[in-house]
Steps between C-alpha positions, in 0.01 A plus 500: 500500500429413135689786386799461728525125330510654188754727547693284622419272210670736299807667685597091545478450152821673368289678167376881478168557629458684146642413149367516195374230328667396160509082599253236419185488754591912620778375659813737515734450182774520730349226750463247207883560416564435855298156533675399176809583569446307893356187273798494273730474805303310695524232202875565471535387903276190441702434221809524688414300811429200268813556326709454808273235614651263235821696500564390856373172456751478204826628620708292745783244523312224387467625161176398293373640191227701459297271323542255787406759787206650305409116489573412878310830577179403282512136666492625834160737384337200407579311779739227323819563618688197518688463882815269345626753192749724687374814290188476658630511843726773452261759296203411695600435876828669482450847255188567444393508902805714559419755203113488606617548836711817387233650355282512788792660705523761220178577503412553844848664562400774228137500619587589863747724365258719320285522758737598788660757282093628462420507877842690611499722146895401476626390163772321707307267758522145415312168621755477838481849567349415844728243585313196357851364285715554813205316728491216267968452486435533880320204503625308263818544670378391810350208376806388318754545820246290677530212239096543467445184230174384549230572282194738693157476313645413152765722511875498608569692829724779340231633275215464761761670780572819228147519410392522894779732528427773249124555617605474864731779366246708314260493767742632780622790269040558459502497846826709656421778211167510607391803794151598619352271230651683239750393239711740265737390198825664643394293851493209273821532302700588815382210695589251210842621413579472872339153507700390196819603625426382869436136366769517211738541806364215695537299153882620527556385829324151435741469195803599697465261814400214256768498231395150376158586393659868306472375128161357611360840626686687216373246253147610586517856487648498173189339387412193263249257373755211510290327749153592297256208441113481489441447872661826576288691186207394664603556868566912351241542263182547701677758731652688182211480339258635745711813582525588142135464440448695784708731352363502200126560658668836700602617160269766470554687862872454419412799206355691748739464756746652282303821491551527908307405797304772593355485112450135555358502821222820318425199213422248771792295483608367902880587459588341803340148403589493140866558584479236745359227286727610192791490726414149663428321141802663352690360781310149492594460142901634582498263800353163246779599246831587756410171685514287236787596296736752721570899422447610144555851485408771255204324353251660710655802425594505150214383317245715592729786412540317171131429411350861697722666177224263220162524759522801685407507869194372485528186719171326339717431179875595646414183796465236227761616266765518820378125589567339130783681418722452846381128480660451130758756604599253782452167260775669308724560764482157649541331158829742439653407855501114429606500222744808422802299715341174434551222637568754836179722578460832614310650749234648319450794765869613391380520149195706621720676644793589243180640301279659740819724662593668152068561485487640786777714443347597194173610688679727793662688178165558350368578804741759548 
């Protein structure tokens, strides 16, 4: 048993089980290169995610220098904002939630991302590959043709409605690709592109019998953190948060689930269970992010192509990089829809978009 845990030890880690060693301590001269080089960018991200912190905080129609927002921004650290100057109000209840909030959606978008493209092995599955975004616009729609107002445990009734949606979703796909207690990947992917396209359909018809509620619906799946304030970063933090720590704990039977099952299952890994769990936080964390803000394509997607081409696979470092960089990658986007036609704003899922199609593109080329 002790040996079996340290072979898997090192098959999960990524490195050579022998190297010579030219580094400081016996390590591997090429394995020093490799942490420094994975510190350097690491630092580069961090840097970045503050810098479109204040960016987005900065930018908008009510213009204000940066002296003033760095100011405003310091105040509100301290605790000594002060409620009747307008600036205050705008950068901290009005920006900063909304770019905060953006970040979190990037984050877990790219998180789930990574690790759905892990569990099926397909450089092309994304966060809503099992029907989780189409779920979440079926509910959401519903909700908004019934004129759902109230408020439900905090939280408006569309974004509680999507986010019941979505898992409902998730966990019918689980259960009609599931036979004789076992569960394969094509099972899985067949059952959630029918799902999605069933409930995209019912989405269709909803829209087409209830033509005054259309540029509601289609307002929503376009996706936007117009309507992003504090309570609603709190109401989809803890959920986002959990799956991608989750996540992030799963990290090392990710690695060896790359290498196949029946090699996985031989290192003690349950196959069956850690799919499940990676599959239900990645969706957890999809469902928090969708609910709250509408469809944002491509993110989930695009960013752990972008950062696997700086980490590697190795989801213990390629996990973390994914979660900082699609969480400034979507701060940037949001800041760039309101304010690129300002005083109009764009849905920032069309943006997302207009990037992530000429990506992708880019990917089935190399591919081929």
């Amino acid at each position: 048993m002790k040996r079996g845990k340290e072979n898997r030890r090192k098959l999960s880690s990524g490195l050579p089980e022998t190297a010579v060693p030219s580094g400081r301590k016996g390590q591997p001269r090429s394995f020093v290169l490799r942490r420094r080089r994975l510190l350097g960018a690491g630092l580069i991200v961090l840097a970045l995610c503050m810098v479109m912190l204040v960016a987005a905080c900065f930018f908008g129609s009510a213009g204000y220098s940066f002296a003033k927002t760095a100011q405003v921004l310091f105040e509100g650290i301290l605790g000594r904002s002060a409620q009747e100057d307008p600036a205050h109000t705008i950068i901290l209840k009005i920006r900063l939630p909304r770019a905060v909030l953006a970040f979190v959606v990037g984050a877990a978008l790219s998180a789930a991302g990574a690790c759905m493209q892990g569990v099926f092995k397909n450089p092309m599955a994304d966060p809503g590959i099992l029907g989780v975004s189409a779920g979440a616009a079926l509910g959401a729609s519903i909700a908004l043709v019934l004129d759902w107002n109230q408020s439900i445990f905090g939280m408006g009734a569309v974004t509680l409605c999507a986010f019941l949606c979505s898992v409902a979703t998730v966990l019918a796909v689980y259960q009609l690709a599931r036979r004789k207690g076992r569960l394969s990947t094509l099972s899985l992917l067949l059952a959630g592109t029918a799902a999605s396209a069933l409930l995209s359909a019912l989405m269709n018809a909803l829209m087409t019998l209830n033509h005054d509620k259309l540029e509601n619906i289609v307002a929503w799946t376009m996706g936007s953190f117009g309507a992003a304030s504090w309570q609603k970063l709190l109401w989809c933090l803890p959920p986002a948060a959990v799956g991608c720590a989750v996540c992030l704990l799963f990290s090392r039977d990710l690695n060896i689930l790359l290498m196949g099952d029946d090699e996985a299952r031989s290192l003690g890994v349950n196959v069956g269970r850690t799919r499940l769990i990676v599959i239900a936080a990645a969706t957890l964390a999809t469902a928090a992010a969708v609910s709250c803000c509408g469809i944002i394509g491509f993110v989930g997607l695009m960013v752990p192509h972008a950062m696997r081409m700086i980490t590697g696979p190795d989801h213990r470092v390629l996990l973390p990089f994914s979660m900082a960089a699609g969480g400034c990658y979507l701060m940037g986007m949001d800041t760039l829809a309101r304010t690129v036609l300002s005083p109009m704003e764009l849905p920032v899922g069309v943006l997302t978009a207009i990037v992530g199609g000429p990506f992708f593109l880019y990917l089935l080329r190399k591919k081929r």
